[in-house]
TIMI-2910 file (N, C-alpha, C, CB; in pm, 1 decimal, decimal comma, always signed):
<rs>
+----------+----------+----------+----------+----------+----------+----------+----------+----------+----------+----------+----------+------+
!      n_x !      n_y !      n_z !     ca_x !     ca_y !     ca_z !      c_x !      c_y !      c_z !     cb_x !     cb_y !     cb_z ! resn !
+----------+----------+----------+----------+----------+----------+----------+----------+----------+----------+----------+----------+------+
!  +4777,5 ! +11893,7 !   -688,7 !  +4662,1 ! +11841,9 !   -621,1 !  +4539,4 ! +11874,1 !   -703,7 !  +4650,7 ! +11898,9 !   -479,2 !  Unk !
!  +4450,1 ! +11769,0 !   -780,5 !  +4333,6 ! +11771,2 !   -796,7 !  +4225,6 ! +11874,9 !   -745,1 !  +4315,4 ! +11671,3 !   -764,8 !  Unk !
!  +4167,1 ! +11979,9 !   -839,1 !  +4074,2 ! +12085,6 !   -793,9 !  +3940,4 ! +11922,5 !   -788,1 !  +4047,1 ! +12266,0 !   -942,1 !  Unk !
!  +3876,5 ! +11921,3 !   -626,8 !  +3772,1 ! +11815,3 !   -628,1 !  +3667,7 ! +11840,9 !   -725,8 !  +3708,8 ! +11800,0 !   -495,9 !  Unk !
!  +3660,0 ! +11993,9 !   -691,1 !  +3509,3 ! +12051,4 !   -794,6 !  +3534,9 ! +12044,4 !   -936,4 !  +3461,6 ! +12227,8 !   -774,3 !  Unk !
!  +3641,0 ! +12039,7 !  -1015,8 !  +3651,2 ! +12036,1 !  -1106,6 !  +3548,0 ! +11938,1 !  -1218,0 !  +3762,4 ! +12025,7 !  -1089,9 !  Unk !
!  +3511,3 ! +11974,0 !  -1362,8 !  +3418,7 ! +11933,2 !  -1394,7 !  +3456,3 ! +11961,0 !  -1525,8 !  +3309,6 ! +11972,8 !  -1335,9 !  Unk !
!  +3515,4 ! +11880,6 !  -1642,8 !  +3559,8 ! +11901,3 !  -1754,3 !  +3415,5 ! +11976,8 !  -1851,2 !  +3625,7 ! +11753,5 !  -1802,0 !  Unk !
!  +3300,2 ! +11946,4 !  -1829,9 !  +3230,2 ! +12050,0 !  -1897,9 !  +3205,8 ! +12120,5 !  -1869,4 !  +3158,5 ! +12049,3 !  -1937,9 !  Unk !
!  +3264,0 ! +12203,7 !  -1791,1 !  +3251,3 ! +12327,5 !  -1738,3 !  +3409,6 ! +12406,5 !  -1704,7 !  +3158,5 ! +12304,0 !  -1606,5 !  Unk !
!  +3501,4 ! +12271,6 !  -1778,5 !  +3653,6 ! +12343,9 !  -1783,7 !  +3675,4 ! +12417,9 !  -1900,0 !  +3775,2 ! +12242,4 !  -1780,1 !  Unk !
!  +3814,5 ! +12519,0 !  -1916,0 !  +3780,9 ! +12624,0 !  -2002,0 !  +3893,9 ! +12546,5 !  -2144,4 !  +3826,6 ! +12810,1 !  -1919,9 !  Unk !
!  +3839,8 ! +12548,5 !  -2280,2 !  +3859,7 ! +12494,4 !  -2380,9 !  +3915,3 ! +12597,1 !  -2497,3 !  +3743,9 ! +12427,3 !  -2404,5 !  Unk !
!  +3983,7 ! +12518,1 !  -2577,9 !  +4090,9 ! +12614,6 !  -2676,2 !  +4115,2 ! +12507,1 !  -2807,6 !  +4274,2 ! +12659,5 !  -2580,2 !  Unk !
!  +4053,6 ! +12490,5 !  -2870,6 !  +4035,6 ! +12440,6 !  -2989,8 !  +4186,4 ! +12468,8 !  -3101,6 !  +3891,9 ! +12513,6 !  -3037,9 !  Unk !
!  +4276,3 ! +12329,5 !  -3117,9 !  +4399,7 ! +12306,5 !  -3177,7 !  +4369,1 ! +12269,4 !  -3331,5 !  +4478,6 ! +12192,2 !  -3097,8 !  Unk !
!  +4445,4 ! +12359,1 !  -3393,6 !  +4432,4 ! +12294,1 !  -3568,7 !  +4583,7 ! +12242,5 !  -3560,9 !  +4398,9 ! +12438,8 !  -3733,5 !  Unk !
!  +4598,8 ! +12102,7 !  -3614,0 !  +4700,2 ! +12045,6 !  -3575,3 !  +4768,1 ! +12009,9 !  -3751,0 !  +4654,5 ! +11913,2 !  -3459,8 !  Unk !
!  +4902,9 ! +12060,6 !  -3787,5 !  +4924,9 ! +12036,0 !  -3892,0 !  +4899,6 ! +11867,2 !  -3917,8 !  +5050,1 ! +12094,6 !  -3912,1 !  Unk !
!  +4919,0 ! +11817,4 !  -4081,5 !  +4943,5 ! +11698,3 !  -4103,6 !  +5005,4 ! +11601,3 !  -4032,2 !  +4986,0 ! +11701,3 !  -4183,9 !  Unk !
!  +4955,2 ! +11491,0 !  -3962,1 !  +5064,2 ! +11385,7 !  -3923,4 !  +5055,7 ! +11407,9 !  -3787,6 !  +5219,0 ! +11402,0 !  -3983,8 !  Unk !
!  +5049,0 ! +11489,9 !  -3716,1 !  +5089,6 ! +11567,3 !  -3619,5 !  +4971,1 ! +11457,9 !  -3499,2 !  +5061,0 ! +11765,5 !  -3657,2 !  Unk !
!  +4815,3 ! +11486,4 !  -3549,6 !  +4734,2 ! +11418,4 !  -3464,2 !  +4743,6 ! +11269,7 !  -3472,7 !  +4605,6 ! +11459,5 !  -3485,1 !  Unk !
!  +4825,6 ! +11193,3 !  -3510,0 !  +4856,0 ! +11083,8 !  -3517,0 !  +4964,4 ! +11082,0 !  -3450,5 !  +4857,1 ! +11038,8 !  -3625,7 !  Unk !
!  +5067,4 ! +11100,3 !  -3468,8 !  +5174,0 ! +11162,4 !  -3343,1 !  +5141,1 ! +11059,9 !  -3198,8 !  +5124,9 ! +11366,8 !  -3298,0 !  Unk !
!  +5069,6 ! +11238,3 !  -3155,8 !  +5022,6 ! +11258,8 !  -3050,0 !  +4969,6 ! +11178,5 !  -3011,0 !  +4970,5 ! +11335,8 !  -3039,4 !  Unk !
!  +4878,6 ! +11065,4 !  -3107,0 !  +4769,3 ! +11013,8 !  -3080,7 !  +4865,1 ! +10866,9 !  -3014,2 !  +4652,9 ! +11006,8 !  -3224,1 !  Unk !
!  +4934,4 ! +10808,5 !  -3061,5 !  +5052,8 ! +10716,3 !  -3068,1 !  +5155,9 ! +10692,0 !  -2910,0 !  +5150,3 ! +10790,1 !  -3196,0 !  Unk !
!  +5160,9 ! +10860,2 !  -2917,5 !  +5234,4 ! +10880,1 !  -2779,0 !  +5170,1 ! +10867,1 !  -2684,2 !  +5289,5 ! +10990,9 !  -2753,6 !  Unk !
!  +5048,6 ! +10934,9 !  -2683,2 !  +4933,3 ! +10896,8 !  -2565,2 !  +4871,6 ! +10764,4 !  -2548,9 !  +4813,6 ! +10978,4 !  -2582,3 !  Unk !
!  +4908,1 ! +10659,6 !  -2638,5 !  +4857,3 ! +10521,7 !  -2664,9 !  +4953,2 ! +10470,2 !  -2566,2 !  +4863,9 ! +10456,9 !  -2825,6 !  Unk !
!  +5093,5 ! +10506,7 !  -2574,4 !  +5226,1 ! +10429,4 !  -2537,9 !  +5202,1 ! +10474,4 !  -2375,6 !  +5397,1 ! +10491,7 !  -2628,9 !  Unk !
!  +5177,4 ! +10595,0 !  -2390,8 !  +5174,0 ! +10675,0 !  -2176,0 !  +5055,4 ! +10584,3 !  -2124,6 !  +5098,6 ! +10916,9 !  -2138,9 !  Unk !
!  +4945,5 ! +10511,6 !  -2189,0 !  +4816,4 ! +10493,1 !  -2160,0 !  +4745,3 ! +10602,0 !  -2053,7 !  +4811,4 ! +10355,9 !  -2111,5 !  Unk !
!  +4749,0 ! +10682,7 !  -2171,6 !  +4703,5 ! +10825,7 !  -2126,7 !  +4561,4 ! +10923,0 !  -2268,5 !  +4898,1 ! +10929,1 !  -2117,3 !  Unk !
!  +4525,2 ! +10996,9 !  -2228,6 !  +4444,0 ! +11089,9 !  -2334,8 !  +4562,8 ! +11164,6 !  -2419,3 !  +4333,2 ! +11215,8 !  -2249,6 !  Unk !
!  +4525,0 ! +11200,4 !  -2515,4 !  +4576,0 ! +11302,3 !  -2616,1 !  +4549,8 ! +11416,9 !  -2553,0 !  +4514,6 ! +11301,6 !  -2757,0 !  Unk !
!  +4489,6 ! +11494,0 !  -2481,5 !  +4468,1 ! +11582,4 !  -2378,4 !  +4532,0 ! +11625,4 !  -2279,1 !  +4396,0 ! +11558,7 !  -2335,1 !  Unk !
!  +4538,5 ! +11489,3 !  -2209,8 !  +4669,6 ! +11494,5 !  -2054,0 !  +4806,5 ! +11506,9 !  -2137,3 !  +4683,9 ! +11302,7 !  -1925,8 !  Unk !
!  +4856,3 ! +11457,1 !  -2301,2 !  +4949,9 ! +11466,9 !  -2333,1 !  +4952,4 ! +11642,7 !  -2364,1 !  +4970,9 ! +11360,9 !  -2430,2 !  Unk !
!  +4917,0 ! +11654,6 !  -2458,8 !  +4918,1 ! +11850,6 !  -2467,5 !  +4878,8 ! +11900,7 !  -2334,1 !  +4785,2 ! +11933,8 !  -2589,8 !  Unk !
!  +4820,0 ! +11872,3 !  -2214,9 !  +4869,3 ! +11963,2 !  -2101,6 !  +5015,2 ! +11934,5 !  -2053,3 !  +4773,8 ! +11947,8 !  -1978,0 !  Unk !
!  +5041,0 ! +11813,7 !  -2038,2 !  +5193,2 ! +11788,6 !  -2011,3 !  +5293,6 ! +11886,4 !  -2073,7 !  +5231,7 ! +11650,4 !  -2063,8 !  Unk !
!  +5268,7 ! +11842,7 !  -2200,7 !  +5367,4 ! +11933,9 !  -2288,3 !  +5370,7 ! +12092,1 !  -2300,4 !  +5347,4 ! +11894,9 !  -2420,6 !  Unk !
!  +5234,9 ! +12162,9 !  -2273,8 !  +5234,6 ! +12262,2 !  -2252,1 !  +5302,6 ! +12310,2 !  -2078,5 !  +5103,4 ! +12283,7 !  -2294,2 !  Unk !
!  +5284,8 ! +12235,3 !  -2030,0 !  +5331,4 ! +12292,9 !  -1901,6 !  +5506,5 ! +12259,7 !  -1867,1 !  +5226,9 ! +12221,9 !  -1779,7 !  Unk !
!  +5526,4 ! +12153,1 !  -1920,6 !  +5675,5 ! +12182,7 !  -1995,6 !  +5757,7 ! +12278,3 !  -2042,4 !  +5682,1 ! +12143,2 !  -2081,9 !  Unk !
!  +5683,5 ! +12326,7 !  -2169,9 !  +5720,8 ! +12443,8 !  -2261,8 !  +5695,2 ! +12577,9 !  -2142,1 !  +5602,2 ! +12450,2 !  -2425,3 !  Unk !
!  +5643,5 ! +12604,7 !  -2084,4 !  +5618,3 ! +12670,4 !  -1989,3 !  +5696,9 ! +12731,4 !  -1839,9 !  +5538,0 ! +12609,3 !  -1976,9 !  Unk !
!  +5723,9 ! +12560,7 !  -1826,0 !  +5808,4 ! +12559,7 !  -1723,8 !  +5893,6 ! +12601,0 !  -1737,6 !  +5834,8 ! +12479,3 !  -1679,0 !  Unk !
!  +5996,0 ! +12526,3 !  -1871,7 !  +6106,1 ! +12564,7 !  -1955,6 !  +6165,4 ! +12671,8 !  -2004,6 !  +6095,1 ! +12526,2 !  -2032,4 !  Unk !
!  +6027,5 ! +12718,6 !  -2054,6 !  +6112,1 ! +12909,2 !  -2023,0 !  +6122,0 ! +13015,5 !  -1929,0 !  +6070,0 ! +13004,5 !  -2097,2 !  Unk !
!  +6042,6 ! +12930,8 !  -1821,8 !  +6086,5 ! +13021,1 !  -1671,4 !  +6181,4 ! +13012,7 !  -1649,9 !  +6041,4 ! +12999,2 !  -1545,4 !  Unk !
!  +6248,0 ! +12845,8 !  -1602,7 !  +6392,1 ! +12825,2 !  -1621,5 !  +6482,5 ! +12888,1 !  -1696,2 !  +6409,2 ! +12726,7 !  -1655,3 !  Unk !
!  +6441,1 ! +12935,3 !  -1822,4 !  +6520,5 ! +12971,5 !  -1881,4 !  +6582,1 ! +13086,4 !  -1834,1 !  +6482,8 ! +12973,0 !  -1980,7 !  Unk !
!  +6490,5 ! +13180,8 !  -1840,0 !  +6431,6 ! +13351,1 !  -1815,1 !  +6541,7 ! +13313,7 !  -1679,4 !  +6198,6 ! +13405,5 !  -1778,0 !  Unk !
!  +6538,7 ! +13236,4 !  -1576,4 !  +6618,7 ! +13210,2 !  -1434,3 !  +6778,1 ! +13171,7 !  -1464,6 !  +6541,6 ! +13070,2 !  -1343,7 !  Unk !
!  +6786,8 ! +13131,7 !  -1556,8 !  +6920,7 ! +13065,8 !  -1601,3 !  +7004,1 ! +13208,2 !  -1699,1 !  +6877,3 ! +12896,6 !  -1716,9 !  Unk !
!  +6932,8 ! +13264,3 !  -1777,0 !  +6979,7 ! +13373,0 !  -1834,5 !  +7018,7 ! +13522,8 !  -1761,8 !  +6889,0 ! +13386,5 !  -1922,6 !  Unk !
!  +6918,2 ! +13493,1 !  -1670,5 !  +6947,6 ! +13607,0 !  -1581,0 !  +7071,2 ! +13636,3 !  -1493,3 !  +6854,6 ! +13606,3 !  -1500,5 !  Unk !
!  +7073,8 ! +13460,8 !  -1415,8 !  +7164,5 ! +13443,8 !  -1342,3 !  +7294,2 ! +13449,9 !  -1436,5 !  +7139,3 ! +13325,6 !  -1265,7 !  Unk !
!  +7317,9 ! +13437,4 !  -1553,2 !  +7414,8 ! +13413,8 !  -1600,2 !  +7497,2 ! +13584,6 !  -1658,9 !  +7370,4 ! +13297,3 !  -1703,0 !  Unk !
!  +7378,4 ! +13643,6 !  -1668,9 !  +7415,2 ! +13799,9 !  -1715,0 !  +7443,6 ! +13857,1 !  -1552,2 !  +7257,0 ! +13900,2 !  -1815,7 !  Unk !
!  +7371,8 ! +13799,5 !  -1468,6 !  +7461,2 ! +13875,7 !  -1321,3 !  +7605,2 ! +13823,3 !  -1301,9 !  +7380,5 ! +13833,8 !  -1157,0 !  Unk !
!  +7628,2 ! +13700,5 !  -1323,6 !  +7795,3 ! +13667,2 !  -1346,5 !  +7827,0 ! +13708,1 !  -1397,6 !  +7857,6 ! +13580,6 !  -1377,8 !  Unk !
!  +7813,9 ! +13743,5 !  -1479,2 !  +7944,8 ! +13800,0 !  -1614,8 !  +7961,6 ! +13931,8 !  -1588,2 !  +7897,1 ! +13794,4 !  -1801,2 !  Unk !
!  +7797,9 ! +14007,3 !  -1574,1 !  +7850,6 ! +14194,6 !  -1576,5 !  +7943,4 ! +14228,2 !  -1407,1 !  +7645,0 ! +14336,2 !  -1578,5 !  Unk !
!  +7896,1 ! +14085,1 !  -1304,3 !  +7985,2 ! +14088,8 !  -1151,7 !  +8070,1 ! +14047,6 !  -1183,6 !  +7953,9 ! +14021,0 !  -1024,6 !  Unk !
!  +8165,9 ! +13966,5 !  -1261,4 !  +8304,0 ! +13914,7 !  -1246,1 !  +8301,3 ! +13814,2 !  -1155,1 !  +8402,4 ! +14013,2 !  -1204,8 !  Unk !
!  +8167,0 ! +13724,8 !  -1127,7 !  +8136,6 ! +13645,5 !  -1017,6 !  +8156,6 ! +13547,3 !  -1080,1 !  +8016,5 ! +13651,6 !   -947,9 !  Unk !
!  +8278,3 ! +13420,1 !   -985,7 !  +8218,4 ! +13266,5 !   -988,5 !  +8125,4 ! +13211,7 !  -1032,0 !  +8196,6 ! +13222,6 !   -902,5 !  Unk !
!  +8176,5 ! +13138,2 !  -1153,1 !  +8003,0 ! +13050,0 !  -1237,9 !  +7972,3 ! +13008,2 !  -1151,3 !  +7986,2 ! +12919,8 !  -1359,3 !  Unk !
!  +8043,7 ! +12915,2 !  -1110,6 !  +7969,7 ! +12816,5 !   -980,1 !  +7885,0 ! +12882,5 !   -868,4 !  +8088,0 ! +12741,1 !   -889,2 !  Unk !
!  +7942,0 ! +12932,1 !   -784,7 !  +7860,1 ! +13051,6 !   -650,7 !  +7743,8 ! +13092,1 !   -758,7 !  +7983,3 ! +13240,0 !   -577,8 !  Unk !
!  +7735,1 ! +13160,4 !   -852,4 !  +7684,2 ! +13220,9 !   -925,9 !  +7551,7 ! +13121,3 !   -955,7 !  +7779,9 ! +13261,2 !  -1027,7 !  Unk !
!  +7540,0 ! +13013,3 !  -1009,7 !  +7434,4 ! +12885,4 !  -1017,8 !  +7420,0 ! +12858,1 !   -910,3 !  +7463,7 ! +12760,7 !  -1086,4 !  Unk !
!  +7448,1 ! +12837,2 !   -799,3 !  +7383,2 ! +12795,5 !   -686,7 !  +7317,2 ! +12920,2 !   -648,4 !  +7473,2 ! +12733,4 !   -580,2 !  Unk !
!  +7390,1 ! +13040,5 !   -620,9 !  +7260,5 ! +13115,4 !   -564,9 !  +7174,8 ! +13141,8 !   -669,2 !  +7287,4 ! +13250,5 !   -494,1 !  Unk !
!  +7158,4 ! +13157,4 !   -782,1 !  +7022,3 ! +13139,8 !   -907,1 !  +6961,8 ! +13009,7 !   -860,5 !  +7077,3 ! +13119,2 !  -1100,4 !  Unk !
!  +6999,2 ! +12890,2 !   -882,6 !  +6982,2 ! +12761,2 !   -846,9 !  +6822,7 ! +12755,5 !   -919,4 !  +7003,0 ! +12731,3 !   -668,1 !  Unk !
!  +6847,6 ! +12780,8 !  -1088,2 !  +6687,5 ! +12798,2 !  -1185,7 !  +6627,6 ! +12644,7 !  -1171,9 !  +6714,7 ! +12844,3 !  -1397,7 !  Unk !
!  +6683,3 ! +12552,0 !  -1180,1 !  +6626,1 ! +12451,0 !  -1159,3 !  +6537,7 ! +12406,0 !  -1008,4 !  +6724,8 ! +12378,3 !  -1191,9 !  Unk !
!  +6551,9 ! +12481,8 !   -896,6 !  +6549,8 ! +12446,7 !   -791,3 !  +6567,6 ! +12349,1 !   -724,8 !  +6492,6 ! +12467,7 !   -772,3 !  Unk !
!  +6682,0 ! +12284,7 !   -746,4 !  +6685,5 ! +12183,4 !   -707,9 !  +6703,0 ! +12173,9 !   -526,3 !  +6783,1 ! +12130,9 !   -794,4 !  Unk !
!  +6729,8 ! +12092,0 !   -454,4 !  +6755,1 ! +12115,6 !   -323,6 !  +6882,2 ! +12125,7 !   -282,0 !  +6702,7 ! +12032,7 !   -255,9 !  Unk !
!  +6908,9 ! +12141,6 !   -126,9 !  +7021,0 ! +12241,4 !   -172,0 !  +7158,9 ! +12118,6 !   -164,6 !  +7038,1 ! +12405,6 !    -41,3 !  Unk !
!  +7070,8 ! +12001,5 !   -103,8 !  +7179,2 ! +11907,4 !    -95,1 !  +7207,2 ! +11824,2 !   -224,7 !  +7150,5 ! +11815,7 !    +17,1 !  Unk !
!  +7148,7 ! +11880,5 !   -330,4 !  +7199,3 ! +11812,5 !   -463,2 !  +7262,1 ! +11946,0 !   -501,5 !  +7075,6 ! +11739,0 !   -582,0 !  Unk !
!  +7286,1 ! +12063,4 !   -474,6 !  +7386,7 ! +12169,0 !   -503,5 !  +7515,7 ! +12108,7 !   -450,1 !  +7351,3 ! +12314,5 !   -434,2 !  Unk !
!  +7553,7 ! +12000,0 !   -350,6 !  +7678,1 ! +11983,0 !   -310,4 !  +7787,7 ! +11942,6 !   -421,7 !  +7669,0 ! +11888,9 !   -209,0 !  Unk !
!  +7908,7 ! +12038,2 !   -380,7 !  +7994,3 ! +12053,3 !   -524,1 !  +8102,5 ! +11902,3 !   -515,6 !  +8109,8 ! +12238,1 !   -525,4 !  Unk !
!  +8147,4 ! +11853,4 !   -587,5 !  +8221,8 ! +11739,9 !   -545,2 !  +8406,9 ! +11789,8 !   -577,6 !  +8154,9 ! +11588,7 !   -647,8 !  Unk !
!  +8449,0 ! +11664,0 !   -658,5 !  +8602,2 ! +11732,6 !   -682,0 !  +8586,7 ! +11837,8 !   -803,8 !  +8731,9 ! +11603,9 !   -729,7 !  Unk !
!  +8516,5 ! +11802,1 !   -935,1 !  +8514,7 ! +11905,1 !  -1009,0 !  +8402,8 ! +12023,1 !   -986,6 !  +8509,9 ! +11851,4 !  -1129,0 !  Unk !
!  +8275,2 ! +11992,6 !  -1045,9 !  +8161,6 ! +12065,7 !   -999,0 !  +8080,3 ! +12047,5 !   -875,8 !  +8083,5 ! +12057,8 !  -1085,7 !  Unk !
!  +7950,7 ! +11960,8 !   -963,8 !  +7874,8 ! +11873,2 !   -848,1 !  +7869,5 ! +11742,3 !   -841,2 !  +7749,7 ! +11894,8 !   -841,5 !  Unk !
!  +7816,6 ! +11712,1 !   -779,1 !  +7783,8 ! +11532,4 !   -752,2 !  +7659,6 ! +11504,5 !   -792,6 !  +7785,6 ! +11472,6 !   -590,2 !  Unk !
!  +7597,3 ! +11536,2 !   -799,4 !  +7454,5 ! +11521,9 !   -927,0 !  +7467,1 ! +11487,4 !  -1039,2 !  +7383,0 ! +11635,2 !   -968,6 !  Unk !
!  +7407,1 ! +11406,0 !  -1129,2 !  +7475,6 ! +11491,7 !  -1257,1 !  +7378,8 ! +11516,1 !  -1327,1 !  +7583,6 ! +11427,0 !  -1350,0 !  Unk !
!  +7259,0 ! +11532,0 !  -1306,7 !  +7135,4 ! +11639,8 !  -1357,2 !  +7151,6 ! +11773,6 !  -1329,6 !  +6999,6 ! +11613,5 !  -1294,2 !  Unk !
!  +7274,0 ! +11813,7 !  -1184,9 !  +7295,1 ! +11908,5 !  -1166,1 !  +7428,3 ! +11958,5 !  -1234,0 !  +7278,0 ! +11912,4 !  -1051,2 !  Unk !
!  +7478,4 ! +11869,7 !  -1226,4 !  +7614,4 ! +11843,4 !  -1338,1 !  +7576,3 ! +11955,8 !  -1489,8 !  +7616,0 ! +11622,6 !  -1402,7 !  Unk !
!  +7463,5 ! +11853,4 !  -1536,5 !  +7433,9 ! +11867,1 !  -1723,6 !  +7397,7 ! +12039,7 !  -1692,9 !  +7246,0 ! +11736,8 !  -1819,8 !  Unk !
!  +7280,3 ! +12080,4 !  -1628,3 !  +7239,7 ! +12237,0 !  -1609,7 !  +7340,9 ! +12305,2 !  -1568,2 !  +7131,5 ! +12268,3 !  -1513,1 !  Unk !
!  +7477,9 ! +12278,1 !  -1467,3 !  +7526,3 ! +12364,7 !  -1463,9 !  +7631,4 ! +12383,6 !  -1623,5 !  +7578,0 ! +12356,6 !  -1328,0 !  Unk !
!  +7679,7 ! +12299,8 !  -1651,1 !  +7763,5 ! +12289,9 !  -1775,3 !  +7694,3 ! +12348,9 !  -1876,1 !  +7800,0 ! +12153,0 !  -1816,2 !  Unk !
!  +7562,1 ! +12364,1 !  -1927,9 !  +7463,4 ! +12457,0 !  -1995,8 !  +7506,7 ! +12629,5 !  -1957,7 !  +7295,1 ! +12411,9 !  -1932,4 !  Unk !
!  +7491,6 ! +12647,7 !  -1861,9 !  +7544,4 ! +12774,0 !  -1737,3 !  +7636,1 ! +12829,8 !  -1780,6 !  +7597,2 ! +12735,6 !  -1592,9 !  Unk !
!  +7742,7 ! +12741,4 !  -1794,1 !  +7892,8 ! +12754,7 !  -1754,9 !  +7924,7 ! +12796,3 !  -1918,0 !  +7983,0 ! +12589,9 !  -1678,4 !  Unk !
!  +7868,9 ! +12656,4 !  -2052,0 !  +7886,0 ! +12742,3 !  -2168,3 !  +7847,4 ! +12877,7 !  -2182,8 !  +7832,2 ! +12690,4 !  -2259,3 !  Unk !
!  +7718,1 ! +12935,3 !  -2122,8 !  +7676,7 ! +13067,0 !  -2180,3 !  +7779,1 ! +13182,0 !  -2108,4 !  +7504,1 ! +13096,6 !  -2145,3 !  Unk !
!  +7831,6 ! +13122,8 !  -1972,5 !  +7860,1 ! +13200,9 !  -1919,5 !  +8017,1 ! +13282,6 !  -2013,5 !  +7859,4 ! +13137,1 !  -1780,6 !  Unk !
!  +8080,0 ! +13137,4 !  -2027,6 !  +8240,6 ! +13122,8 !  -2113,1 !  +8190,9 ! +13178,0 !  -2293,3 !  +8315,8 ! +12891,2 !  -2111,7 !  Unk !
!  +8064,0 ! +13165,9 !  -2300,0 !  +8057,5 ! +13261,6 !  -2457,5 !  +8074,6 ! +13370,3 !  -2425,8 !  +7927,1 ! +13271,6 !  -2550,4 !  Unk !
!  +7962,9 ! +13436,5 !  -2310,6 !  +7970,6 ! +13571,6 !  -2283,0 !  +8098,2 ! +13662,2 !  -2269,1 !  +7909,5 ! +13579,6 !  -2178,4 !  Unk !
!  +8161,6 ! +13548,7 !  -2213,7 !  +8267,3 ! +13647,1 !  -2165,8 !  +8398,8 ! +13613,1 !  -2268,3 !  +8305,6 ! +13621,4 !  -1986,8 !  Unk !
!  +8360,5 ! +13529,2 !  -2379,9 !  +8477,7 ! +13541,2 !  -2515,2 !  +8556,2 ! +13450,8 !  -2488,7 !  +8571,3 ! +13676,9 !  -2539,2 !  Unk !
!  +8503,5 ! +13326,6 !  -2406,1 !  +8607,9 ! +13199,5 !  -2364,3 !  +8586,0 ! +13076,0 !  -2459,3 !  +8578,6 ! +13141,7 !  -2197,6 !  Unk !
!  +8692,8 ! +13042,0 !  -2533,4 !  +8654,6 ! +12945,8 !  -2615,4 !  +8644,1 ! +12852,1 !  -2518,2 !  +8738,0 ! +12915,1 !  -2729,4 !  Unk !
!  +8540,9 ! +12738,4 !  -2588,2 !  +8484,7 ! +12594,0 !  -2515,6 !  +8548,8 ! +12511,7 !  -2441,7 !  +8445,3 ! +12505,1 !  -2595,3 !  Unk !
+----------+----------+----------+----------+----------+----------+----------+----------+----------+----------+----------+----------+------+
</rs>
């Protein structure tokens, strides 16, 4: 939700030295979103951001399976780093019935089967 008061000259600024090529890029991609080069690096920063919370949530959960001897599966749903809801956690014949929930848990499931010395 939009801060109303908000007021870009008076928002707080961080000045990017952008290698070669790079501001053309950007500049290209934000042409294609019909968007600013701006809204694109906040996007992407809050991505990169997001992404390693998830992560930090996905790694964690995955070192509590392995040192518990716990079910990958049980094990990702109660982490559940993506948050997804709980009715896209529903498991089908193999995993889930999602398959966004599908791809993250199979991410899961490799770290979990390295950890514990399971070939692929």
């Amino acid at each position: 939700m939009p801060n109303s008061t908000y007021n870009s000259r008076s928002a707080d600024k961080f000045v990017v030295r952008l290698p070669d090529g790079l501001r053309e890029q950007v500049e290209h991609l934000a042409r294609e979103d019909a968007t600013s080069m701006n809204t694109l690096f906040i996007q992407a920063t809050k991505l990169l951001v997001s992404g390693r919370a998830r992560q930090a949530l996905l790694l964690d959960a995955l070192e509590q399976a392995v040192m518990s001897g716990k079910d990958p599966v049980k094990a990702y749903i109660q982490a559940n780093p993506e948050g997804y809801p709980a009715e896209l956690l529903a498991r089908g014949r193999g995993t889930f019935v999602d398959e966004g929930v599908r791809a993250s848990y199979l991410v899961f499931l490799s770290g979990f089967r390295a950890a514990q010395g399971i070939e692929p």
